[in-house]
C-alpha positions as CSV (number, residue, x, y, z in Angstrom):
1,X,90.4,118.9,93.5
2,X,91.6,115.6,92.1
3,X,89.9,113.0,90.3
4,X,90.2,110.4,92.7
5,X,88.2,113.5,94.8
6,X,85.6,113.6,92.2
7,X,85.1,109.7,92.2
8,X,84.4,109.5,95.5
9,X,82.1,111.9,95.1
10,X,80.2,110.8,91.9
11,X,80.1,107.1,93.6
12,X,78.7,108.9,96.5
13,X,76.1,110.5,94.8
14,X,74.9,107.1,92.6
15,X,75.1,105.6,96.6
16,X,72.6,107.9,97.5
17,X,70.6,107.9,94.8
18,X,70.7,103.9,94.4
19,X,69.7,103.6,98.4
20,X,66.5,105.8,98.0
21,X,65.3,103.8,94.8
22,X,65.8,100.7,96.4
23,X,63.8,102.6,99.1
24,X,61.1,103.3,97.4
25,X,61.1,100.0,95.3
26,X,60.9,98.3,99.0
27,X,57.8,100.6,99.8
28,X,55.8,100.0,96.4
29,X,56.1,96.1,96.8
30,X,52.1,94.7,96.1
31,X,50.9,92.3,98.3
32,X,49.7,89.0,97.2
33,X,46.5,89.5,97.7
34,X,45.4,92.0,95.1
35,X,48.1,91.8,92.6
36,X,48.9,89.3,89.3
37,X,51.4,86.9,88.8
38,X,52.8,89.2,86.5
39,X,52.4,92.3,88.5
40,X,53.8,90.4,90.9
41,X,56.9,89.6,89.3
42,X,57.5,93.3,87.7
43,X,57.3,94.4,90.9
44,X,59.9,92.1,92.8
45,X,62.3,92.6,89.8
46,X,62.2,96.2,90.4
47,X,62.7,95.7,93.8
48,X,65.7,93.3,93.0
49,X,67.2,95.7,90.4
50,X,67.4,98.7,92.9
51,X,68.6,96.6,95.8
52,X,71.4,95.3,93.2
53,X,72.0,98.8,92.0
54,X,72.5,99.7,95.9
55,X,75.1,97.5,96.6
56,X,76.9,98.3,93.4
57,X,77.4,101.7,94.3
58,X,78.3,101.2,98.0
59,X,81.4,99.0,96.9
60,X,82.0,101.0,94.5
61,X,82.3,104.3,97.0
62,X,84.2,101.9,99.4
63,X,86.5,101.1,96.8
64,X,87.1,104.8,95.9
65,X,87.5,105.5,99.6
66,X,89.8,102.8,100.5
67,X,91.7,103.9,97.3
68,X,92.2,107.1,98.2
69,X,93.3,106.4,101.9
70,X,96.0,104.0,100.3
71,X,97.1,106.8,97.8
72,X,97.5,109.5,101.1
73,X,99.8,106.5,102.8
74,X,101.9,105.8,99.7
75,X,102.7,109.4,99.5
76,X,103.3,109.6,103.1
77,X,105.5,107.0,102.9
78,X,107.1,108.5,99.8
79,X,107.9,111.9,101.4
80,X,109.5,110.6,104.4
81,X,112.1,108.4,102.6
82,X,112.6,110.8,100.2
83,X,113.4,113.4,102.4
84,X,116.6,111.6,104.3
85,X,114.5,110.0,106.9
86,X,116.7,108.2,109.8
87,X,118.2,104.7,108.2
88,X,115.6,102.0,108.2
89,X,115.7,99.5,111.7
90,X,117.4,96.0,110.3
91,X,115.0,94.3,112.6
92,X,111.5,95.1,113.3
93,X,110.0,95.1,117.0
94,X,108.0,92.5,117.8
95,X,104.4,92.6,117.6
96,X,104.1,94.9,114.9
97,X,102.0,93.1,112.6
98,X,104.5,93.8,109.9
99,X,106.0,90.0,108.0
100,X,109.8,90.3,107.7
101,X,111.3,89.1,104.8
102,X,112.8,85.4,105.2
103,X,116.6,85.5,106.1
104,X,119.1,84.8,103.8
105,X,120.6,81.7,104.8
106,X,122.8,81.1,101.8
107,X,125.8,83.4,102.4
108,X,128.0,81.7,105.7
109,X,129.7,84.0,108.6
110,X,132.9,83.7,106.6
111,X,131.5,85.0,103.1
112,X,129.9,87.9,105.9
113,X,133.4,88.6,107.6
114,X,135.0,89.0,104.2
115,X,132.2,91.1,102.9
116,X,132.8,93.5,106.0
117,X,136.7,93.4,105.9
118,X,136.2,94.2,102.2
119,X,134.1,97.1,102.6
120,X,136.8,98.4,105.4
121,X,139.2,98.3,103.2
122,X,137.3,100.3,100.6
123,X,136.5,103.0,102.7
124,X,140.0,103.3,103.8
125,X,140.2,101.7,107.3
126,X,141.9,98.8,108.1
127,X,139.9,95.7,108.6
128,X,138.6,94.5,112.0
129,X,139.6,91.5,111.5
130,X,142.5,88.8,109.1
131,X,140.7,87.2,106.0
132,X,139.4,83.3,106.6
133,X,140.9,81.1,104.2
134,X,138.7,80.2,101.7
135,X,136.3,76.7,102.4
136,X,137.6,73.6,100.9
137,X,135.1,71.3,99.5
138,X,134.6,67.9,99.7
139,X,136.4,65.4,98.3
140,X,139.4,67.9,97.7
């Protein structure tokens, strides 16, 4: 068992046990007729406290919880790129809910084209295509 395991399980129990106080804390409550100011109070701070201790625990739990689902996805994740999974897609299909990264706009077709023929050449295969001449700037 892990600790993350044993957190969710912990926070689960102080859930419970927080949601039956505040419970009980909502059942006690005097009525205004009988009590004293001060009774009064005591009693709606008590009622308060539990309430607040309730909703402390439940986010905690749902914290642990969510936690732990991301932790399983990470390491799903992990494993299948670790293992030689398929290349990843250059483009994602539409609709996927998934942002792309913004497009680098800086390098031009040519710097591209020179990039590709470079890497051709590398690898021991001709280029597919002649180098471009190099861009002349302005004023040159």
């Amino acid at each position: 068992m892990r600790l993350s395991h044993a957190m969710v399980a912990a926070s689960g129990a102080a859930l419970l046990s927080a949601a039956r106080a505040a419970a009980a804390a909502r059942a006690a409550a005097p009525t205004f007729a009988g009590a004293g100011a001060s009774a009064l109070t005591a009693a709606l701070a008590k009622r308060w406290r539990a309430e607040r201790n309730a909703w402390i625990a439940f986010c905690a739990f749902s914290f642990w919880l969510i936690l732990l689902r991301t932790h399983a996805l990470v390491c799903k994740l992990a494993a299948g790129e670790g293992a030689g999974a398929t290349a990843r897609p250059t483009a994602r299909p539409g609709g996927s809910g998934i942002a792309t990264p913004p497009l680098d706009r800086s390098a031009s077709a040519a710097t591209a084209a020179r990039a590709a023929a470079k890497e051709a050449a590398l690898a021991g295969g001709a280029p597919t295509a002649p180098p471009l001449p190099r861009a002349v700037k302005k004023g040159q």
